[in-house]
Backbone as a chain_set.jsonl record, in Angstrom:
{"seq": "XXXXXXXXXXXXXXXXXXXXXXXXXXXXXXXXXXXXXXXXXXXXXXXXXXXXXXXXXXXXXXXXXXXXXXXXXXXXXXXXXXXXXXXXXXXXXXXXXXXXXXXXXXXXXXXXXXXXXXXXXXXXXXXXXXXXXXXXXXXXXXXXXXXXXXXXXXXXXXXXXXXXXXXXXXXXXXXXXXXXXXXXXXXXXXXX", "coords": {"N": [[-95.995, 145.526, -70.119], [-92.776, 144.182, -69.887], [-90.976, 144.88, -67.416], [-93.273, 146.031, -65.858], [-94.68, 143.338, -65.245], [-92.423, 142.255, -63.978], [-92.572, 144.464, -61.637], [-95.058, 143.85, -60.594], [-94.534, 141.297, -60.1], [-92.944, 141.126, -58.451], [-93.598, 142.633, -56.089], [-95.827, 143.422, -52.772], [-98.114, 142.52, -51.497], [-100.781, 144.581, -49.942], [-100.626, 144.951, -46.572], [-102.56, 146.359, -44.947], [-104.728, 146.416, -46.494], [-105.095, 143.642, -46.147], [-105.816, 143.634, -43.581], [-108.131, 145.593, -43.451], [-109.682, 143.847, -44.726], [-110.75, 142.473, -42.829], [-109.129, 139.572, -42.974], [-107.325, 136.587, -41.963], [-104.435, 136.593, -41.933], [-102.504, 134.341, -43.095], [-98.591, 132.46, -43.197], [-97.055, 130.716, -45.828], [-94.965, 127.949, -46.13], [-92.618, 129.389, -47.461], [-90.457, 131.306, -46.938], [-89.951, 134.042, -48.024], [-89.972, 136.62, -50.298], [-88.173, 135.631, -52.736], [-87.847, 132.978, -51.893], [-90.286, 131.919, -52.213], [-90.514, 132.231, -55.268], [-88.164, 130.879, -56.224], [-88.576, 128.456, -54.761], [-91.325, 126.723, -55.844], [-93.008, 124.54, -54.328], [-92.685, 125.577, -51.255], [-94.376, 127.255, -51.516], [-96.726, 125.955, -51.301], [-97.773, 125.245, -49.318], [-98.595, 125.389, -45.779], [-96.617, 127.745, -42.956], [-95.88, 125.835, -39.984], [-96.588, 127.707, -37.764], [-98.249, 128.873, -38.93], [-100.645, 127.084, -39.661], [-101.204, 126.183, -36.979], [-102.57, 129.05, -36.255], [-104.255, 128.781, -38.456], [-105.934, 126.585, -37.276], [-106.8, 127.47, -34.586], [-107.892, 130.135, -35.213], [-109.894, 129.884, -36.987], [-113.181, 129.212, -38.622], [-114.386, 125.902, -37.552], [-115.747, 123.216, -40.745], [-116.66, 124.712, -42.492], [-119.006, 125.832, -45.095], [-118.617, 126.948, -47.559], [-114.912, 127.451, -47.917], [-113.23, 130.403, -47.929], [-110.348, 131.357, -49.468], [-107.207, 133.443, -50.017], [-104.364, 134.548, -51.994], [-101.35, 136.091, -52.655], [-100.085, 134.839, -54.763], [-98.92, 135.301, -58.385], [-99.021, 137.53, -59.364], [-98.716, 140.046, -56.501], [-99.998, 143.497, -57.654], [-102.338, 141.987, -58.348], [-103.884, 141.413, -56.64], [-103.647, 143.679, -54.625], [-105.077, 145.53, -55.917], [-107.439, 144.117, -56.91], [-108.712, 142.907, -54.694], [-110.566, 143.645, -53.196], [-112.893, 144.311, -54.31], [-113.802, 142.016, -55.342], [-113.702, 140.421, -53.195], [-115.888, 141.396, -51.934], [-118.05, 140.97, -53.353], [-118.204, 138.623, -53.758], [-118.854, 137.111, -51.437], [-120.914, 139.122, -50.984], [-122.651, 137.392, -53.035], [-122.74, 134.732, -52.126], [-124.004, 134.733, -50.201], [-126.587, 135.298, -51.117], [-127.255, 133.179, -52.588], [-127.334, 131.571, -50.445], [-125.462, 130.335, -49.417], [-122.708, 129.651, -46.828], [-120.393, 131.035, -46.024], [-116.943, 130.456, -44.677], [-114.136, 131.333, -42.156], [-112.656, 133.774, -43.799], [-109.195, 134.015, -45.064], [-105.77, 134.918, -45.743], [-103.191, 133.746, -47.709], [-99.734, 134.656, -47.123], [-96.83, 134.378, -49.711], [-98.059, 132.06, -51.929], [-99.075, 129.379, -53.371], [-101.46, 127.867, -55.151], [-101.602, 125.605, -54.983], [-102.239, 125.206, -51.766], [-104.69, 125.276, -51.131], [-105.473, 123.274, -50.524], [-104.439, 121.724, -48.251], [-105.244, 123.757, -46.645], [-108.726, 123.522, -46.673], [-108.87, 120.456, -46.122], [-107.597, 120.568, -43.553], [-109.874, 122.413, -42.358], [-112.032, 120.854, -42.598], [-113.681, 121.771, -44.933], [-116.585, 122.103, -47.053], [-116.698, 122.789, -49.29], [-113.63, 124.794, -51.638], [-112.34, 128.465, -52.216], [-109.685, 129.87, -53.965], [-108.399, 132.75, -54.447], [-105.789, 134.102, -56.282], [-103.09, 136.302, -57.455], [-102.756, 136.326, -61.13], [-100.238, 134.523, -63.453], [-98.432, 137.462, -64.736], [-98.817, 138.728, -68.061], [-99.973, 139.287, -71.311], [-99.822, 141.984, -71.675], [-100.452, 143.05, -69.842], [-100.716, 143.192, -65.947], [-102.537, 142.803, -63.545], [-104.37, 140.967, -63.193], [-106.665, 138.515, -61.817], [-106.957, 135.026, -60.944], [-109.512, 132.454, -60.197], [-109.706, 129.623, -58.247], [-111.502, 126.404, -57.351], [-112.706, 124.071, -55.437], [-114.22, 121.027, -54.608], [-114.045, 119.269, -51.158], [-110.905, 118.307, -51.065], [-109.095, 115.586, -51.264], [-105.612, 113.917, -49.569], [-104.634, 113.129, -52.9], [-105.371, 115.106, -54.039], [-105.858, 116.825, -57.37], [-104.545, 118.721, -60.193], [-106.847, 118.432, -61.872], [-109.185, 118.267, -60.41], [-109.845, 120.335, -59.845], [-111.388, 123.38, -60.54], [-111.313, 126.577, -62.349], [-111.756, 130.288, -62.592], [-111.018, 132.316, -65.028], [-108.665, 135.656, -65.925], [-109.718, 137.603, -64.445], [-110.187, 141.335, -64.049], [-110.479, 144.488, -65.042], [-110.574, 144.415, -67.848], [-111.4, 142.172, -68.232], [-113.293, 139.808, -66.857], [-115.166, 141.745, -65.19], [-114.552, 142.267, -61.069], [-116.795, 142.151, -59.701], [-118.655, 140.974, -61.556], [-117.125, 138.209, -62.006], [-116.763, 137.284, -59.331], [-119.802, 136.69, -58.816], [-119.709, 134.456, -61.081], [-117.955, 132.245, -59.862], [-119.234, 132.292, -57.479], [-121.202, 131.018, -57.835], [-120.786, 128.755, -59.272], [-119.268, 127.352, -57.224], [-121.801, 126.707, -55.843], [-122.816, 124.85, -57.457], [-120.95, 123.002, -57.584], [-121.031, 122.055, -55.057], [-123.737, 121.198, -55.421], [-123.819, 118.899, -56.705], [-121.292, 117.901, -55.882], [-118.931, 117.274, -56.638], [-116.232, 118.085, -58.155], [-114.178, 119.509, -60.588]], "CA": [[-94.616, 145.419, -70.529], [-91.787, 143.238, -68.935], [-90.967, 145.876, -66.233], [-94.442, 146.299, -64.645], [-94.983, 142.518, -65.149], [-91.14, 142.613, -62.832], [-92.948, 144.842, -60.592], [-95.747, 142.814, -60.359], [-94.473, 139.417, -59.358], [-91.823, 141.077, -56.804], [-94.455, 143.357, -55.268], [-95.995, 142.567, -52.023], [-99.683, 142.554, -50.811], [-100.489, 145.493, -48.909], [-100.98, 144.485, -45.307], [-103.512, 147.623, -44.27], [-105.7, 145.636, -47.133], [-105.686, 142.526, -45.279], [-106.449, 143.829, -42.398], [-109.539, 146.176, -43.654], [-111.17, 143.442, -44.658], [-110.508, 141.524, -41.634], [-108.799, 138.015, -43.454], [-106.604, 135.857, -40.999], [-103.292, 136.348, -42.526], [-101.156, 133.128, -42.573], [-97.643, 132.59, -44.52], [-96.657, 129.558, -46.665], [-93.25, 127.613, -45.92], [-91.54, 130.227, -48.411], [-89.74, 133.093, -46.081], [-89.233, 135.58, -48.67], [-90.357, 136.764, -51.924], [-87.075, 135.002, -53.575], [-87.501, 131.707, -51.227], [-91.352, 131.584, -53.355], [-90.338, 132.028, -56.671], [-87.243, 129.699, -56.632], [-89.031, 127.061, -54.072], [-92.32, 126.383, -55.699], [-93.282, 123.497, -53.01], [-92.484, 126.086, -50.129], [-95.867, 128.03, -51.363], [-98.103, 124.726, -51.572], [-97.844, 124.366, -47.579], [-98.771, 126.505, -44.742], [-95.784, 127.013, -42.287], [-96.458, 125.292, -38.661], [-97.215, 128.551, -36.869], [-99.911, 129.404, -39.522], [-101.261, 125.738, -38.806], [-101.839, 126.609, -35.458], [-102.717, 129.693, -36.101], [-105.929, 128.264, -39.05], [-107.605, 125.843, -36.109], [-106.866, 128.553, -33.733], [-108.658, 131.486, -35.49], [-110.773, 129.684, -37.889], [-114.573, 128.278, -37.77], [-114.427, 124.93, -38.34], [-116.298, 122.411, -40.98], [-117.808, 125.946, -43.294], [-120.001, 125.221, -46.232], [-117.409, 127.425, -48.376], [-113.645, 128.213, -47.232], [-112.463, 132.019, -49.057], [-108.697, 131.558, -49.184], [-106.562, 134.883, -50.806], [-102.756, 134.793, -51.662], [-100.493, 137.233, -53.676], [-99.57, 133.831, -56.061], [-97.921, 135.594, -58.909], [-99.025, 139.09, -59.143], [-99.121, 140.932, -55.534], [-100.608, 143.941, -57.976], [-103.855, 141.907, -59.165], [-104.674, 141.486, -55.303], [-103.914, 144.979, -54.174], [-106.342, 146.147, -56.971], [-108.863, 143.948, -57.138], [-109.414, 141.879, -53.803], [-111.816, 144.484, -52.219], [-114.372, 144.472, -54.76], [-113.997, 141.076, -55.519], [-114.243, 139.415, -52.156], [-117.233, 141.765, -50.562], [-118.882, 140.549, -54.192], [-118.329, 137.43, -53.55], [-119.884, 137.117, -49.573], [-122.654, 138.755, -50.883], [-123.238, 136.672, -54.134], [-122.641, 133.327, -51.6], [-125.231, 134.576, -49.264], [-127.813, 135.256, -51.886], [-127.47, 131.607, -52.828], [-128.003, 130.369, -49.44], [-124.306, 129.093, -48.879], [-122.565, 130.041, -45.782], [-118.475, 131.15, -46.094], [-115.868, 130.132, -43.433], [-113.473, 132.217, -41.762], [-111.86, 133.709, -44.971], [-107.604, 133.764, -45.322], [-104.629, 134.789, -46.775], [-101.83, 133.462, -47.489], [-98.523, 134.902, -47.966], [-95.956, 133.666, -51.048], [-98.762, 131.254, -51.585], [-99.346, 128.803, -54.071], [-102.896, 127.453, -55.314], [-102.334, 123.868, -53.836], [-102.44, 125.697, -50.403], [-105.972, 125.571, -50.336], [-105.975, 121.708, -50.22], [-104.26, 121.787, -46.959], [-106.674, 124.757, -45.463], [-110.23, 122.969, -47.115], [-108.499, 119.414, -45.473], [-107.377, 121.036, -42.155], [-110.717, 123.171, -41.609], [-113.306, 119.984, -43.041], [-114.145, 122.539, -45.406], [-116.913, 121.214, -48.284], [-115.757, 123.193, -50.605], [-112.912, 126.335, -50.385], [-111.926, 128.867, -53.154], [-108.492, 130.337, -53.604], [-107.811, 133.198, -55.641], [-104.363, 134.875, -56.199], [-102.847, 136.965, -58.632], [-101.954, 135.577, -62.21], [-98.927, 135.332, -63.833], [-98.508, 138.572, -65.504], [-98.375, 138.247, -69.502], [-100.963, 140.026, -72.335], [-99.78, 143.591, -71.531], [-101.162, 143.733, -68.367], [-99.679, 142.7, -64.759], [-103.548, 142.524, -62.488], [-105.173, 139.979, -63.13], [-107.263, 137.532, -61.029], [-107.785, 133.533, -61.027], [-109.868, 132.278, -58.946], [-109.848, 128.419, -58.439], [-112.25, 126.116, -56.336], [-112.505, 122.308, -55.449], [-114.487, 120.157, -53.424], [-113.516, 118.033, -50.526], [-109.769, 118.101, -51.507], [-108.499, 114.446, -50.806], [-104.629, 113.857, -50.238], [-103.761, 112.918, -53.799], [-106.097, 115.668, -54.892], [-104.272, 117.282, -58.533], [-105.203, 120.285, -60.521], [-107.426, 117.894, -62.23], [-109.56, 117.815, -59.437], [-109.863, 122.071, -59.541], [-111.862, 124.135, -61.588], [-110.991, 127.221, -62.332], [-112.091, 131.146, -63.605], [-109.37, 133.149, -64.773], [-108.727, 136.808, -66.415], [-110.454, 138.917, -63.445], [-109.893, 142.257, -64.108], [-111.445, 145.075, -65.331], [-110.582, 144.548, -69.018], [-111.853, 140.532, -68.946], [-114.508, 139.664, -65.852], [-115.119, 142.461, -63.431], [-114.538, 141.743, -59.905], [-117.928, 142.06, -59.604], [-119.072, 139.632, -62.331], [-116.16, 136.92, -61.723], [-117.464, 136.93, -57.796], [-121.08, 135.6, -59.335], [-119.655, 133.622, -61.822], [-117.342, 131.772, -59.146], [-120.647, 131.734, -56.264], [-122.106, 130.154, -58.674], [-119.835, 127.263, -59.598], [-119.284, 126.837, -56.485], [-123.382, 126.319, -55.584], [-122.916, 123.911, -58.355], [-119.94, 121.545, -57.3], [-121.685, 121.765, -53.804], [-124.952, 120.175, -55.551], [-123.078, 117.802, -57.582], [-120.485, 116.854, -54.59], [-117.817, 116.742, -57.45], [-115.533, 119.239, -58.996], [-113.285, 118.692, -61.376]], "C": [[-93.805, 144.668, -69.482], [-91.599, 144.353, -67.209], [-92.289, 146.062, -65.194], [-94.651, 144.471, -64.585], [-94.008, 142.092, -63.834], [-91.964, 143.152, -61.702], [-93.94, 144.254, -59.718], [-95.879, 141.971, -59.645], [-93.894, 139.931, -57.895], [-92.532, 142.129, -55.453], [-94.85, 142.821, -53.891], [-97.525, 143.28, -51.722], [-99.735, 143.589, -49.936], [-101.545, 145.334, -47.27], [-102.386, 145.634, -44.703], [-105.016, 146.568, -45.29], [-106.322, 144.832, -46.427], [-106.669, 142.589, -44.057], [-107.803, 144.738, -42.381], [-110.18, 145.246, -44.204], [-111.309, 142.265, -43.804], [-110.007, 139.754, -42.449], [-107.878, 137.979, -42.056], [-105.647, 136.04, -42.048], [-102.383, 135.455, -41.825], [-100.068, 132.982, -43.928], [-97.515, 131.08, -44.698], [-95.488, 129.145, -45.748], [-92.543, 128.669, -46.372], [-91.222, 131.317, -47.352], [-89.745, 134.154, -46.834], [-90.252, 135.357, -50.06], [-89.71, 135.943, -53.11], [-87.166, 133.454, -53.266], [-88.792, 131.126, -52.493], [-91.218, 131.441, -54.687], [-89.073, 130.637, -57.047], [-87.44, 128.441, -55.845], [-90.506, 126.765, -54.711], [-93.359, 125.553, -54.832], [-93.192, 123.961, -51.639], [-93.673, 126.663, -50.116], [-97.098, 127.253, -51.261], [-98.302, 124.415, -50.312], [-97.58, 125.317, -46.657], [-97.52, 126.265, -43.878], [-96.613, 126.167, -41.076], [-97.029, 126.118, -37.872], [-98.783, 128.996, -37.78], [-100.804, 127.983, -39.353], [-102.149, 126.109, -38.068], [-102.668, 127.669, -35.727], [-104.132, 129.849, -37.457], [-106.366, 127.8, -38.089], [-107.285, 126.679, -35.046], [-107.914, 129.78, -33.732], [-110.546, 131.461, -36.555], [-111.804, 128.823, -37.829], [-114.007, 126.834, -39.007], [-115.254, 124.307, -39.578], [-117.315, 123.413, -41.694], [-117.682, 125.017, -44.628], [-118.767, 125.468, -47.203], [-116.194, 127.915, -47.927], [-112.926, 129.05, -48.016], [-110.833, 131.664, -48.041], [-108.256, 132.696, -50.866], [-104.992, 134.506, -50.935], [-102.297, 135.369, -52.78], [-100.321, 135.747, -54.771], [-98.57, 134.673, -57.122], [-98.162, 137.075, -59.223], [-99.551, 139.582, -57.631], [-100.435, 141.864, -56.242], [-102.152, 143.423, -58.164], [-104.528, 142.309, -57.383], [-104.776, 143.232, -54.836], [-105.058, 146.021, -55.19], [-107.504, 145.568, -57.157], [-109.504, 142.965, -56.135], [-110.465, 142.685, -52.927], [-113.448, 144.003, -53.084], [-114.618, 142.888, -54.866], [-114.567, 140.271, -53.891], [-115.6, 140.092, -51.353], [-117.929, 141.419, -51.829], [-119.235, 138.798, -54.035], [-118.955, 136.924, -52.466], [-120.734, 137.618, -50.039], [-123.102, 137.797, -51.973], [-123.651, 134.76, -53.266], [-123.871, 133.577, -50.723], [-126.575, 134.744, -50.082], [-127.918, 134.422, -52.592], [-128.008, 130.972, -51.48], [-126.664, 129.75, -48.781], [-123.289, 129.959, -48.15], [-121.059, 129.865, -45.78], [-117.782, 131.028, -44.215], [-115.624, 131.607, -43.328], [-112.453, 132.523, -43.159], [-110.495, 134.58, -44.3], [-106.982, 134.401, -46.088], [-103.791, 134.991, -46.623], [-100.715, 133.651, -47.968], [-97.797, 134.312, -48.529], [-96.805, 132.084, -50.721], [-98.839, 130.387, -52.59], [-100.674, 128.311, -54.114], [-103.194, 126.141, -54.45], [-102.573, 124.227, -52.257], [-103.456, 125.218, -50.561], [-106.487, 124.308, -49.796], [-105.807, 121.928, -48.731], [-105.365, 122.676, -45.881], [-107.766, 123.969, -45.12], [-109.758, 121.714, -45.787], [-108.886, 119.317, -44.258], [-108.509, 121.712, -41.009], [-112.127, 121.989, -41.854], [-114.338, 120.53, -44.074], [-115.239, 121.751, -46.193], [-116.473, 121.67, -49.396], [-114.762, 124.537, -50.609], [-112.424, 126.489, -52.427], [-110.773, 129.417, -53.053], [-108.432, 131.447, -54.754], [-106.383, 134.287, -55.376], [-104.3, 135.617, -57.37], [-101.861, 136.227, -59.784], [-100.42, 135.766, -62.657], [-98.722, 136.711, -64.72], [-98.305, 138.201, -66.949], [-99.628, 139.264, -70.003], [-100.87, 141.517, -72.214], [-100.15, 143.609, -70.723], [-100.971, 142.707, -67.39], [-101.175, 142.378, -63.559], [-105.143, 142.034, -62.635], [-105.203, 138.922, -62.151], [-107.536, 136.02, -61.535], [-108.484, 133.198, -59.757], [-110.406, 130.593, -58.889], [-110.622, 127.752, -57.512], [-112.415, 124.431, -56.922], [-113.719, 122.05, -54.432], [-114.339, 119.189, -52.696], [-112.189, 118.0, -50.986], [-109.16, 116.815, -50.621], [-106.941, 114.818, -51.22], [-103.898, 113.606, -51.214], [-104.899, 114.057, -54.873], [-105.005, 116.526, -55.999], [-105.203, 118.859, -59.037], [-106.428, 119.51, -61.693], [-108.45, 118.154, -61.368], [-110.025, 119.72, -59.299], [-110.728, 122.688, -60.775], [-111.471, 126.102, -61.277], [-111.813, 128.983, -63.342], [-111.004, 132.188, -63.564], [-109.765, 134.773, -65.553], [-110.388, 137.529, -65.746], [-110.053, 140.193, -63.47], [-110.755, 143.087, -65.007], [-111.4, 144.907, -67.275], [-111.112, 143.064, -69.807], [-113.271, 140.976, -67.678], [-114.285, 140.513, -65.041], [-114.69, 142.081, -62.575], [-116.036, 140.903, -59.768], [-118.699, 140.565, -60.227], [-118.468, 138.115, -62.09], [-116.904, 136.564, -60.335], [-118.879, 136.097, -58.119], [-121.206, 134.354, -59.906], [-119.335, 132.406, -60.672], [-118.721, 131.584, -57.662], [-121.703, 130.263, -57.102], [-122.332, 129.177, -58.995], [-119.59, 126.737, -58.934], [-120.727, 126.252, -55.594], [-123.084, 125.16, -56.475], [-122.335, 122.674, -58.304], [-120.873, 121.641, -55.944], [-123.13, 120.288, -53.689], [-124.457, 118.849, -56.17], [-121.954, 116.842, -56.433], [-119.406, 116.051, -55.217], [-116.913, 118.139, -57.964], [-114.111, 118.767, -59.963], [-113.182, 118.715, -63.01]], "O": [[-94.191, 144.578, -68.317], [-92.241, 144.256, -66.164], [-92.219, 146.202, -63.973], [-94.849, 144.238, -63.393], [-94.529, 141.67, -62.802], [-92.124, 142.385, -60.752], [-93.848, 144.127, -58.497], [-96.752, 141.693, -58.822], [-94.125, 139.521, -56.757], [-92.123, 142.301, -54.304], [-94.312, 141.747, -53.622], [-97.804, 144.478, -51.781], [-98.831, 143.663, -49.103], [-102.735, 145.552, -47.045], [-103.093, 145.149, -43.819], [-106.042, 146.161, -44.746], [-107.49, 144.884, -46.043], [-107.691, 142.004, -43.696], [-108.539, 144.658, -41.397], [-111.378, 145.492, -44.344], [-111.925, 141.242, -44.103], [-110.816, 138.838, -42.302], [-107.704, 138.917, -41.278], [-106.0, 135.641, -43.157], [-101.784, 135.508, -40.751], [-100.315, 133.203, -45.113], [-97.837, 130.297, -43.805], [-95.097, 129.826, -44.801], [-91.658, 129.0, -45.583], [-92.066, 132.181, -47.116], [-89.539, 135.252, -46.318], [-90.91, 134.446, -50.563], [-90.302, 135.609, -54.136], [-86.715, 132.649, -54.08], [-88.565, 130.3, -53.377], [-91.802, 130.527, -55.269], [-89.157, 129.744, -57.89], [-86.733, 127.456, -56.057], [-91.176, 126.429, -53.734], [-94.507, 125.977, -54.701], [-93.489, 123.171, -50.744], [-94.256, 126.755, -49.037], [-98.236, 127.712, -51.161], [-98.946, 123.403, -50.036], [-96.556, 126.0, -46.642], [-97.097, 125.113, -43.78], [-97.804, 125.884, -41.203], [-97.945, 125.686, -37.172], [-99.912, 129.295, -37.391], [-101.843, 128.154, -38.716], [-103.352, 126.326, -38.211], [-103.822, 127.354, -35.436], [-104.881, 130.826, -37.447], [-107.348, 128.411, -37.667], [-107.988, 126.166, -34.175], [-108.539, 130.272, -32.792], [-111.531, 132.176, -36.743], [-111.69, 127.778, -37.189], [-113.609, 126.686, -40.163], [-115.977, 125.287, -39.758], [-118.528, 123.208, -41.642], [-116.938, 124.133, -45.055], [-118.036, 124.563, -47.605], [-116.333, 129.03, -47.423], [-112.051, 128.609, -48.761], [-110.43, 131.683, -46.878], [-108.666, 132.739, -52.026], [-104.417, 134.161, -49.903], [-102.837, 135.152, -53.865], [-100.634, 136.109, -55.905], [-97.397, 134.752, -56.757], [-97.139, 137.755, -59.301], [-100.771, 139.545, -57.469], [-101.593, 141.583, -55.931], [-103.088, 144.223, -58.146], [-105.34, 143.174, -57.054], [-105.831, 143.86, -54.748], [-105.614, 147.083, -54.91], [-108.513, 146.184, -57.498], [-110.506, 142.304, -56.409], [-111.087, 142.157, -52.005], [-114.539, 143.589, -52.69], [-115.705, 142.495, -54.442], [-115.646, 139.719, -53.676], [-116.215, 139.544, -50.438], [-119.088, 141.586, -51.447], [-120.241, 138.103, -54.186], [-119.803, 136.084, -52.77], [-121.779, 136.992, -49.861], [-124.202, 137.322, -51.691], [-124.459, 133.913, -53.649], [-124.69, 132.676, -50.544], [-127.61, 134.278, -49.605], [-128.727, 134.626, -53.496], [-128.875, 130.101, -51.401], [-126.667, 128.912, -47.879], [-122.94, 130.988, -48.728], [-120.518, 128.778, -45.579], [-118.132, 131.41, -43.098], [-116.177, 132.594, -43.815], [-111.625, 131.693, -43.538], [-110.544, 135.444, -43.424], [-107.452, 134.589, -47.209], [-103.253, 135.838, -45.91], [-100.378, 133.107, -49.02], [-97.765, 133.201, -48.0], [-96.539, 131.253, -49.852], [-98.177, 131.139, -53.305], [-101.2, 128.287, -53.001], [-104.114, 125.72, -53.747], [-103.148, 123.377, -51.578], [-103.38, 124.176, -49.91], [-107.42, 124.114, -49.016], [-106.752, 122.249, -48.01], [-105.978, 122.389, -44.854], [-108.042, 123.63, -43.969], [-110.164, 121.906, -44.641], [-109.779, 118.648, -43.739], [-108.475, 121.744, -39.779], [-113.192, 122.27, -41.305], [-115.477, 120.081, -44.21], [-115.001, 120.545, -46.134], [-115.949, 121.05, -50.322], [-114.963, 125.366, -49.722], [-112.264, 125.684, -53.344], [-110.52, 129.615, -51.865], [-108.416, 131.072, -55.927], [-106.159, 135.031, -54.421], [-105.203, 135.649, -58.205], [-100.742, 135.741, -59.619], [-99.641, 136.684, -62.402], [-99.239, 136.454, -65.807], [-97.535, 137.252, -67.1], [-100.203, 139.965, -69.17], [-101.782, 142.233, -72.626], [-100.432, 144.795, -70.555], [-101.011, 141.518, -67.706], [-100.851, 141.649, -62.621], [-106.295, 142.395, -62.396], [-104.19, 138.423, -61.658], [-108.298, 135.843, -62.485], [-108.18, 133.529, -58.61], [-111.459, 130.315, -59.462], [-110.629, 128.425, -56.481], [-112.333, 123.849, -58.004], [-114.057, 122.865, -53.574], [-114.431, 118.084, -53.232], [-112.357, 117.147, -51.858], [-108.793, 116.979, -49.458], [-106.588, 115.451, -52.215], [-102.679, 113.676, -51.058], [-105.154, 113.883, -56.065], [-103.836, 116.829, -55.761], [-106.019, 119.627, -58.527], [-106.893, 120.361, -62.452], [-109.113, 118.646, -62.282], [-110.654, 120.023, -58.285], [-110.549, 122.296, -61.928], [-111.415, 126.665, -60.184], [-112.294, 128.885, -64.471], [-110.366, 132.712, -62.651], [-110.941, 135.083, -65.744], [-111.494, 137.797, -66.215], [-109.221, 140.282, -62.567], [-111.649, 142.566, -65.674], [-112.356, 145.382, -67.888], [-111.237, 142.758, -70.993], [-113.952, 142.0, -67.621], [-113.419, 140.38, -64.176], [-114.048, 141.095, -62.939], [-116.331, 139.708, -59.739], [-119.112, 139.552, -59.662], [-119.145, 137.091, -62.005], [-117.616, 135.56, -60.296], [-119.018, 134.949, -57.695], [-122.035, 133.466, -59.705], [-120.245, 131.603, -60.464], [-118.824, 130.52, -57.052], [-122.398, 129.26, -56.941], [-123.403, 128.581, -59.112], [-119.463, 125.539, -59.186], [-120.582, 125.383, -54.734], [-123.203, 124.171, -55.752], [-122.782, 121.602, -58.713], [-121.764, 120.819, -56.154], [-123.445, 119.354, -52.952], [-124.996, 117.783, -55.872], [-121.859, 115.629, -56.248], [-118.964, 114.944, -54.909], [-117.488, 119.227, -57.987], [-113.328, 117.823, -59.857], [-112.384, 117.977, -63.589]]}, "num_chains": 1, "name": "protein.A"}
């Protein structure tokens, strides 16, 4: 319903999360919850201290780069980034393909991840955030992935798996699906 979808968007990621599963938390340009929603272009770009603070903390030039950000539901993340991301590290290692220092980034937008993948030489980097809320239900997961993101890279250029949650793709299952796809643009050395 409109109200939890409200609660939803204006929610915020719960920091004890981040930090149990050890991510590097970095913020966008956007300052605020209000600066993100009415700046879209403030969430597509890390500020300068988180900059520093990716080639500071983060291994360079990884096979796969796991980037996390609240996007438009906080809720999907606080509910479903546990199972999802320790499904995902193991589904990548029982391929063979070897994850960066994984991220996330507050009032974030999806094009973030260009800048991260770019900034870290990533080959390929996934991003998932929480959807916009809509279908009766406010926690749901996308989870999008590119390779090589060049500067005029578009959403053309992205592939994407969406409706993560327990009533579409598990955590569980989406994490395979998404190791998977990403083994796949890796062999191919295209995405798109």
């Amino acid at each position: 319903d409109h109200a939890a979808a409200k609660d939803a968007v204006m929610s915020e990621v719960d920091k004890e999360l981040i930090a149990r599963l050890g991510l590097v938390e970095l913020a966008s340009q956007a300052t605020s919850k209000r600066h993100f929603l009415e700046r879209p272009d403030a969430g597509r770009a890390l500020s300068p201290e988180s900059r520093d603070l990716l080639l500071g903390k983060c291994q360079r030039s990884p096979q796969v780069q796991l980037c996390y950000g609240d996007g438009l539901s906080a809720a999907a993340i606080n509910s479903h980034l546990e199972a999802f991301h320790g499904a995902l590290l193991a589904a990548l290692a029982k391929r063979g393909l070897r994850a960066g220092t994984s991220v996330f980034v507050r009032y974030s937008r999806v094009k973030v991840m260009d800048e991260i993948a770019r900034s870290l030489s990533a080959e390929a980097c996934v991003f998932a955030c929480g959807e916009r809320p809509g279908l009766g239900f406010a926690d749901s997961l996308s989870a999008y992935y590119i390779y090589r993101p060049g500067d005029g890279a578009t959403d053309a250029n992205r592939e994407v798996t969406s409706n993560i949650n327990p009533r579409g793709l598990t955590p569980v299952v989406a994490a395979d699906v998404v190791a998977g796809a990403l083994q796949r643009i890796l062999e191919q050395r295209r995405s798109g």
